[in-house]
C-alpha positions in Angstrom: 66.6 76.4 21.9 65.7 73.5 24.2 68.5 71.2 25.4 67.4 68.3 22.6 68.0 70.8 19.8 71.4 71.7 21.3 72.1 68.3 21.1 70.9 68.0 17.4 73.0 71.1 16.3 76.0 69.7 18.1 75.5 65.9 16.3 75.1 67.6 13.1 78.7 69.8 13.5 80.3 66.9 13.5 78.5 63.9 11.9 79.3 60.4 13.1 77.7 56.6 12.0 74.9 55.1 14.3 74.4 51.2 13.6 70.9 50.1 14.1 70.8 46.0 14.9 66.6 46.5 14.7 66.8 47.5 11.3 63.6 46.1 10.4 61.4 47.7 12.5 58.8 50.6 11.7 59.9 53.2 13.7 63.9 52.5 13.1 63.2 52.6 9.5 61.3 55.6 9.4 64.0 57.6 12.1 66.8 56.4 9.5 65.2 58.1 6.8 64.7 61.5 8.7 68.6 61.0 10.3 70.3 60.8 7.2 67.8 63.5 5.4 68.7 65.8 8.6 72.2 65.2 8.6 72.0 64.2 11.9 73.7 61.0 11.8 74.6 58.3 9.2 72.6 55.3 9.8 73.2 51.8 9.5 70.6 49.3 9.1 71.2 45.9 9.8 69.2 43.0 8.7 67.7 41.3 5.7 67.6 43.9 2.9 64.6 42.5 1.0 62.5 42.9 4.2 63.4 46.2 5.1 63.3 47.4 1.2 59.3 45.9 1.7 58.9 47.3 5.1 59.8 50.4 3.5 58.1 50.7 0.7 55.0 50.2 3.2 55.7 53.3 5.2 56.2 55.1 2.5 60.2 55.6 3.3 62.6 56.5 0.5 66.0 54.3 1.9 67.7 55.6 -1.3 70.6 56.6 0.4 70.8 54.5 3.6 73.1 51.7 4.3 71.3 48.1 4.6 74.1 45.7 5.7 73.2 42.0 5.9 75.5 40.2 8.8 75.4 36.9 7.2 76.1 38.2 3.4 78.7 41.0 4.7 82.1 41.5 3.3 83.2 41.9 7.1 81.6 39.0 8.5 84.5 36.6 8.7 86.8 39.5 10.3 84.3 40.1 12.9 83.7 36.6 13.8 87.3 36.3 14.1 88.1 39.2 15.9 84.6 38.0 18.0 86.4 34.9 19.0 89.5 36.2 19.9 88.0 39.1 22.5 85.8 35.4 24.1 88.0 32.8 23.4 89.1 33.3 27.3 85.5 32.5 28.3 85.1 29.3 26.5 83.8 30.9 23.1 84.6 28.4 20.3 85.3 29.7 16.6 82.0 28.3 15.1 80.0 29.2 18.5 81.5 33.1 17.6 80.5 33.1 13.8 77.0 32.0 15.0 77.4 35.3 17.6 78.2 37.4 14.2 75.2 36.4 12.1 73.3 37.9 15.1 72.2 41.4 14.4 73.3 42.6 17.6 76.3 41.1 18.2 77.3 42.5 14.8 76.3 45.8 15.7 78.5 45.5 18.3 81.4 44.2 16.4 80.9 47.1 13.9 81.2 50.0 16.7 84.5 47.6 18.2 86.5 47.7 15.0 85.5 51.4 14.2 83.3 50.7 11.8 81.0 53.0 13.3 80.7 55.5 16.3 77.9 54.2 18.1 74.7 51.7 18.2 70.7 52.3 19.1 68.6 49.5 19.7 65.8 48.8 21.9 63.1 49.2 19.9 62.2 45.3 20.3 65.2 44.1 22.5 65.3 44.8 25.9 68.4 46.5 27.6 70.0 42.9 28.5 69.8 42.2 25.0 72.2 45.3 23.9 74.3 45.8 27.1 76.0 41.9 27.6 77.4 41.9 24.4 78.6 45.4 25.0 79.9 44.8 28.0 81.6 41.4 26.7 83.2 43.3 23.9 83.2 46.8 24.1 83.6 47.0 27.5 83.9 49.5 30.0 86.2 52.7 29.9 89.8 52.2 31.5 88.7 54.6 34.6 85.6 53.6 35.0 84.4 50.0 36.5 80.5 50.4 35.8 77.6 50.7 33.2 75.4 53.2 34.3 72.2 55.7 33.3 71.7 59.5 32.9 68.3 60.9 32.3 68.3 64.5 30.9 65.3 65.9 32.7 64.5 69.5 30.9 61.7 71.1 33.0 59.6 73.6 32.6 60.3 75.7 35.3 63.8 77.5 34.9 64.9 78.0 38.2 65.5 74.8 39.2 68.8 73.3 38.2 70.8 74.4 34.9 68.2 76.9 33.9 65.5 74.3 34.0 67.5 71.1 33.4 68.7 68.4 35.5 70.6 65.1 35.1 69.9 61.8 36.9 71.3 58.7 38.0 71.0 56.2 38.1 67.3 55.2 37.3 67.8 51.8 34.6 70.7 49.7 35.3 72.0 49.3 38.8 69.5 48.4 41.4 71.6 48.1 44.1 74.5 50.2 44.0 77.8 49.7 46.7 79.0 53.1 48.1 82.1 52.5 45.2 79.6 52.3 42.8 77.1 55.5 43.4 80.7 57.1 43.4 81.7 56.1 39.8 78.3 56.5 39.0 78.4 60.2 40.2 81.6 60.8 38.2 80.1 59.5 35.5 77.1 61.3 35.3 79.2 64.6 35.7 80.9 63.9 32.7 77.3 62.8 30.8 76.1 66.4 31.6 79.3 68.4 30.4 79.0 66.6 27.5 75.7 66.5 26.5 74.1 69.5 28.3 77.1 71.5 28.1 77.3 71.8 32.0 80.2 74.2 32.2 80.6 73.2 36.3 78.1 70.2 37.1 77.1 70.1 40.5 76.4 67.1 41.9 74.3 66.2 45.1 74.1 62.4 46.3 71.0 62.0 47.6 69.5 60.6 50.7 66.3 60.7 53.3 69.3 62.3 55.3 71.1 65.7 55.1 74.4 66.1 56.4 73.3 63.8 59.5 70.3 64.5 60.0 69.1 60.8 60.8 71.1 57.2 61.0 71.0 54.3 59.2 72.7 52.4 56.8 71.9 53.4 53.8 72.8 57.1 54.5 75.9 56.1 55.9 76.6 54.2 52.1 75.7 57.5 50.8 78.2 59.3 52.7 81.0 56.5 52.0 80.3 57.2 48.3 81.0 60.9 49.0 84.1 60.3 50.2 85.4 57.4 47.8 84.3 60.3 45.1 86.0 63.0 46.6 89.2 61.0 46.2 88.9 59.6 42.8 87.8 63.2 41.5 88.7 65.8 44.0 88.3 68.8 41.8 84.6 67.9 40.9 82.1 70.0 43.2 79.9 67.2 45.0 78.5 67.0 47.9 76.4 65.0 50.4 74.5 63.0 51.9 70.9 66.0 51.5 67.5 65.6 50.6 66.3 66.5 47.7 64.7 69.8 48.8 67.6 70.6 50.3 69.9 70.0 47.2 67.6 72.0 44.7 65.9 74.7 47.3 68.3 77.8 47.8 66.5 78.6 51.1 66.1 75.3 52.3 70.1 74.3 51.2 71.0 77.1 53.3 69.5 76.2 56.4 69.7 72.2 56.1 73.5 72.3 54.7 75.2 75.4 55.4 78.3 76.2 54.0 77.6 73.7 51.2 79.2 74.5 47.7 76.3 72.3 45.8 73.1 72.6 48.4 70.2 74.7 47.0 71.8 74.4 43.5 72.8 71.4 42.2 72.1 70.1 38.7 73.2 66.5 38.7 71.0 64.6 41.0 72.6 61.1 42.1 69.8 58.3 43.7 70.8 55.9 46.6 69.4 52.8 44.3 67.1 52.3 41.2 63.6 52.2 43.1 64.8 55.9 43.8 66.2 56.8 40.5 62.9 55.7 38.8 60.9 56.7 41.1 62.0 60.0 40.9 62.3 60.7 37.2 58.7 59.6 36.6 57.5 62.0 39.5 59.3 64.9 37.3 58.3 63.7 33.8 54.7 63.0 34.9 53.6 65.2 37.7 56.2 68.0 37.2 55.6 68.0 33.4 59.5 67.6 32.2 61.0 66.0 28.8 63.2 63.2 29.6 66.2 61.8 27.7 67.9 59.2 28.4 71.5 57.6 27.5 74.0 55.0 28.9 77.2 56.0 30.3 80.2 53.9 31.7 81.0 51.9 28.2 84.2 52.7 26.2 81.9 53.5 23.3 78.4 54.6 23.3 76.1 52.6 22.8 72.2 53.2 24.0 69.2 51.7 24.6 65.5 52.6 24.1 61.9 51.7 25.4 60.1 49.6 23.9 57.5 51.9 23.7 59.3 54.4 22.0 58.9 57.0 19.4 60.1 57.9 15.6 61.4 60.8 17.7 62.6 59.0 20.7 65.0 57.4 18.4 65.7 60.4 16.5 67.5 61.8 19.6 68.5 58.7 21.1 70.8 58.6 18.1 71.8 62.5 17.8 73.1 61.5 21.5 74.7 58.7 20.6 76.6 60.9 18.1 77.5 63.6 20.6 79.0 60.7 23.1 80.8 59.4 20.3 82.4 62.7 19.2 84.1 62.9 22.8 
């Protein structure tokens, strides 16, 4: 069973509701349908119901049994615009500037997953990641331990001998381009806790990457590298990290042994942190490209999931986007 269908099973044990802002669009329509006929997750659709009944009807999509919510014609609309102005009044949100914020799929979306009213949102299909992650950061926030937003990306490759029988976990290769020593560090801890709870990483091992191993040249973004080894040592002392190394040297047995001996995560590490984004995204298109590997990805860091996707993507991109979702939520 490859890691995505561990991931489905796991949604489907414990079903949770995914809100979809883009609830007109092709692709978000059709992964609705095969969600809720999977049991997978229970999908939302926000959005004008006569469009999306039409869209539908197009694709050839039986919404029978899937919720279409209108923001401006909800039930819940004046709570949430409430509730919206009371989370921004501090910022110089008004009340009518905050029920103009609610009619807004998004900002609905977000709303919905604030008060409970569901476990998690998906969007990207036609928004970009700024769209989804201010308002999520404005109201949803971050988790109490944890100061950033960051990115995981679930690299499964083909050949098994190279991290958790075959799969990896990255970070960060979207969001932070420029990353403080502090921040690789919560973005470290962070991504252990993505691939315990997603991959079911029983002892992530985390290796904070560099051009350097363990001193092997000087400069100052290898000494950033090792200040984020340190500041994560002390915010999570029991998790097995370990740095600054190259990459060889962090996935290589042979070549962890001679650069970085005595290292408990050299030559086998499965959580792979970047110095900065060009790195991050560099380096997970290398591996889905050249080295052939299926790549997930999800957001980490907010007090409630939620994620975004490429505008390019897939019926199935979404499909597992939201069985992720799920799984974050269930934690």
């Amino acid at each position: 069973m490859s890691m995505i269908e561990r991931v489905i099973e796991k949604a489907k044990s414990d079903v949770r509701t995914i809100v979809f802002p883009e609830g007109n669009e092709k692709r978000t329509i059709l992964a609705a349908t095969r969600l809720m006929k999977e049991k997978i997750v229970i999908p939302v659709l926000l959005g004008d119901p006569d469009e999306i009944q039409k869209m539908a009807e197009q694709l050839g999509a039986d919404l029978t049994d899937i919720r279409i919510e209108n923001p401006a014609a909800s039930a819940a609309y004046a709570e949430y615009a409430k509730a919206l102005y009371e989370i921004r009044k501090n910022k110089g949100v008004t009340f009518d500037v905050a029920e103009n914020m609610t009619l807004d799929p998004m900002y609905y979306g977000i709303m919905m997953v604030k008060l409970g009213d569901a476990d998690g949102l998906v969007s990207g299909a036609v928004h970009t990641t700024g769209d989804m992650l201010r308002p999520a950061l404005q109201i949803i926030k971050t988790k109490p331990d944890m100061k950033i937003v960051s990115s995981s990306f679930l690299m499964d490759c083909p050949d098994k001998s190279l991290g958790e029988d075959g799969l990896l976990v990255y970070a960060d290769c979207v969001v932070m381009p420029c990353p403080t020593a502090e921040e690789l560090a919560y973005i470290a801890i962070a991504t252990a806790d993505t691939a315990k709870r997603l991959c079911g990483f029983k002892e992530p091992r985390v290796a904070m990457l560099s051009f350097s191993t363990k001193g092997s040249a000087k400069h100052e973004s290898v000494s950033k590298v090792r200040k984020a080894v340190e500041i994560a040592h002390n915010l999570a002392p029991d998790l097995l990290l370990d740095g600054e190394m190259q990459f060889d040297a962090a996935l290589v047995p042979e070549i962890g042994a001679a650069k970085a001996k005595g290292s408990p995560v050299a030559g086998r590490a499965n959580v792979l942190i970047f110095p900065d984004l060009q790195a991050g995204n560099i380096g997970y298109k290398i591996t889905q490209r050249i080295g052939r590997a299926e790549c997930f990805a999800v957001l980490q860091g907010l007090n409630k999931p939620c994620n975004d996707l490429s505008r390019g993507c897939s019926v199935d991109d979404i499909v597992h986007t939201a069985a992720m979702t799920a799984v974050q939520a269930q934690a």
